[in-house]
C-alpha positions, 0 to 999 in steps of 0.5 A, a space after each residue: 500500500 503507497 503512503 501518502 503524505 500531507 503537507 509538511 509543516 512549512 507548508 502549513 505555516 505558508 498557507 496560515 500567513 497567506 490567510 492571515 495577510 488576506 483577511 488583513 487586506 480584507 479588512 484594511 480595504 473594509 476600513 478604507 471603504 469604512 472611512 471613505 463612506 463615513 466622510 462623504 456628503 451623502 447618506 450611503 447604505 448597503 442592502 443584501 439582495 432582497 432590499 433588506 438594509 445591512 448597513 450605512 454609513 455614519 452620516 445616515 446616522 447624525 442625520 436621523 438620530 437613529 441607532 443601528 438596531 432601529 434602521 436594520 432591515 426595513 427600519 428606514 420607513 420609519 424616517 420616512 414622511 408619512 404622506 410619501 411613504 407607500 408610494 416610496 415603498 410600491 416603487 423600491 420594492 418594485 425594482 428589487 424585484 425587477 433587479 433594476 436600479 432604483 431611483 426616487 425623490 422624498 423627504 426624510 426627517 432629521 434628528 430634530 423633526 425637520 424634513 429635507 428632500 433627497 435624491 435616493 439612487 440603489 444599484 444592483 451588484 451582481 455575482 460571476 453568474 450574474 445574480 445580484 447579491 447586494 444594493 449600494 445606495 447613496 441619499 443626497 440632500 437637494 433641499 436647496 435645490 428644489 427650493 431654488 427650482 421653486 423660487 424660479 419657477 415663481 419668477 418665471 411665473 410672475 413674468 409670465 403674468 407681467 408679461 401678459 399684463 404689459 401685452 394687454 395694457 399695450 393694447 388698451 393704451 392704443 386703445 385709449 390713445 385711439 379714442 382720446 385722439 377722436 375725441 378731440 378730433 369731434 371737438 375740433 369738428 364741433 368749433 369749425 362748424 360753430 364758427 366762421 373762417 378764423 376761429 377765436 383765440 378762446 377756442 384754443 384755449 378750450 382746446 389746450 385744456 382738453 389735450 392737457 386734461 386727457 394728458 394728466 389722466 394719462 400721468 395718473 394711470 403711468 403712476 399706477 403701472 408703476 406702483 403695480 395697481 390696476 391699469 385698466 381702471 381709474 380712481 375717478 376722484 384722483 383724476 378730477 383732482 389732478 385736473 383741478 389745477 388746470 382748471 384753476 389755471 383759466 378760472 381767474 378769480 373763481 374758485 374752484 372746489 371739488 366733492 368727489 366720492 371715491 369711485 374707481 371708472 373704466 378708462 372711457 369714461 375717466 377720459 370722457 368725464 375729464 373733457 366733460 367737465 373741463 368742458 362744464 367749467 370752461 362754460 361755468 367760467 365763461 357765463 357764471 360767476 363767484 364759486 364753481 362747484 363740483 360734485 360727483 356722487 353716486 345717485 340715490 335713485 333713479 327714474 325707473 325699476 327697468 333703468 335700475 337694474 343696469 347697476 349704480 348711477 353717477 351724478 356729476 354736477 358743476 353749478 357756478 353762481 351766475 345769473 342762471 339759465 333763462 327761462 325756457 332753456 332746453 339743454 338738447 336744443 340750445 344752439 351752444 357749441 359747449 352743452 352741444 359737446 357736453 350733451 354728446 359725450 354725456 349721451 353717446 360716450 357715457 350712455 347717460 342724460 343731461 339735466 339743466 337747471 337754476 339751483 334755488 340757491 341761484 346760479 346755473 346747475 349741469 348734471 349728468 347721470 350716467 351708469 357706472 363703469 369699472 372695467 
């Protein structure tokens, strides 16, 4: 019988060193590794192949405050927000089972109680046979980053909205600049067919107040844009009182007061109402004397149920303390190129009525009533 010989002691001692310098390297690598995942930024973890967390690194636990018998296995969810945490889970456990690399968005609570937002990426390792036999993982912290996506696209949105804005109010002062010009186109047409060759020099003055009046409603809406308020409407009380100096300006010695309630009007009637009553107190200071008053109030009532129900009624008044109307005085026949003018606007431009009357106090009061308009 042959005798077969182990391996001889030397052999031995070779074999235990070569183990024992392997499991040396084995574990310097695991520190290295150890050290390397402990300092990185992000949150790392190592998951066996069923998705069943082994381990993370030492950054994970700053974060959530947790010891490493609370997050073993499944443990994570319990740092999870609640209002994300199934749909989290339907979607990790999805692409274990598919042993696909994983990637999603969710907060995740601090030690302190606070959440943050991280992107959360696993991908598969796999064996010689191409089975996977562990997850790497990483959590990176994008807290600032959405929080500066949020800020953006709230920019973006906010120009996005001014930049419609500006396209509309574009087009509503073409619009504006459009009627304001036929306006005074029609005035200019009413002086010519009221005069002879050569027009008085009054004329162009009435004229100049009505371009400078439509000019200071063009100043009150530009401060508006700039302080971010509607452009689309006017504060009918801060467009008379804008004009007040204008007027003043040609009143000489009359005086000048202004009554307004604060009413906010479309921008046709702003533009209407100043040339009306540039127009009503150009004519107060031409046939009247002493104090012109203006008033505009809302109209406590109206002639009918059926007019009603258009919506609120404005009264403007301009009364001077001349001589007053003469008897039989019809404002809609008259033959005056002023109430002529007033009687146009007030009815084609504001869709209202004219009333002429002597004030028992004396001197002659113009009203017009027309239905109110913001936009």
């Amino acid at each position: 019988m042959e005798r077969v010989e182990g391996p001889s002691a030397k052999e031995q001692i070779i074999d235990i060193s070569d183990r024992k310098a392997a499991e040396q390297a084995l574990r310097d690598s695991e520190a290295r590794f150890a050290g390397l995942a402990d300092n990185i930024a992000q949150l790392a973890l190592i998951a066996d192949a069923d998705g069943s967390i082994t381990w993370y690194n030492r950054r994970w636990y700053e974060f959530t405050g947790c010891s490493p018998a609370e997050m073993l296995g499944w443990g994570w969810r319990t740092v999870h927000h609640p209002d994300y945490l199934e749909d989290v889970t339907v979607r990790f456990r999805k692409c274990i089972a598919a042993r696909q690399a994983w990637e999603d968005t969710f907060p995740l609570r601090k030690a302190d109680g606070t959440y943050r937002w991280f992107l959360s990426r696993a991908f598969p390792v796999r064996d010689e046979e191409g089975r996977v036999t562990r997850w790497y993982g990483t959590n990176t912290d994008i807290t600032e980053q959405r929080e500066a996506a949020d800020t953006l696209k709230a920019h973006q949105a906010e120009i996005t909205q001014l930049n419609v804005r500006l396209q509309r109010t574009m087009a509503e002062s073409h619009h504006r600049i459009k009627n304001n010009l036929q306006a005074l186109a029609a005035i200019i047409d009413m002086q010519i067919m009221s005069s002879d060759e050569f027009a008085p020099i009054s004329a162009f003055h009435r004229l100049s107040r009505h371009v400078t009046a439509l000019a200071s409603l063009h100043d009150l809406l530009t401060a508006q844009i700039k302080t971010g308020a509607d452009s689309f409407s006017a504060p009918l009380s801060a467009t008379l009182e804008r004009m007040l100096p204008i007027l003043r300006a040609g009143a000489g010695s009359q005086e000048i007061e202004l009554e307004a309630e604060h009413l906010s009007v479309s921008l046709d009637q702003a533009a209407a109402i100043s040339l009306l009553v540039n127009e009503l107190v150009t004519n107060a200071i031409k046939h009247g004397s002493g104090r012109i008053e203006i008033r505009v109030a809302l109209q406590p009532g109206w002639p009918s149920t059926a007019e009603r129900r258009g919506g609120p009624r404005v009264r403007l008044s301009v009364r001077d303390n001349g001589a007053g109307f003469p008897p039989g005085f019809d404002c809609a026949t008259s033959a005056h190129t002023g109430l002529e003018l007033v009687e146009s606007m007030a009815r084609y431009d504001l869709n209202g009525r004219i009333l002429c009357a002597n004030h028992p106090d004396g001197g002659a009061e113009v009203s017009v009533i027309f239905p109110l308009t913001r936009t």
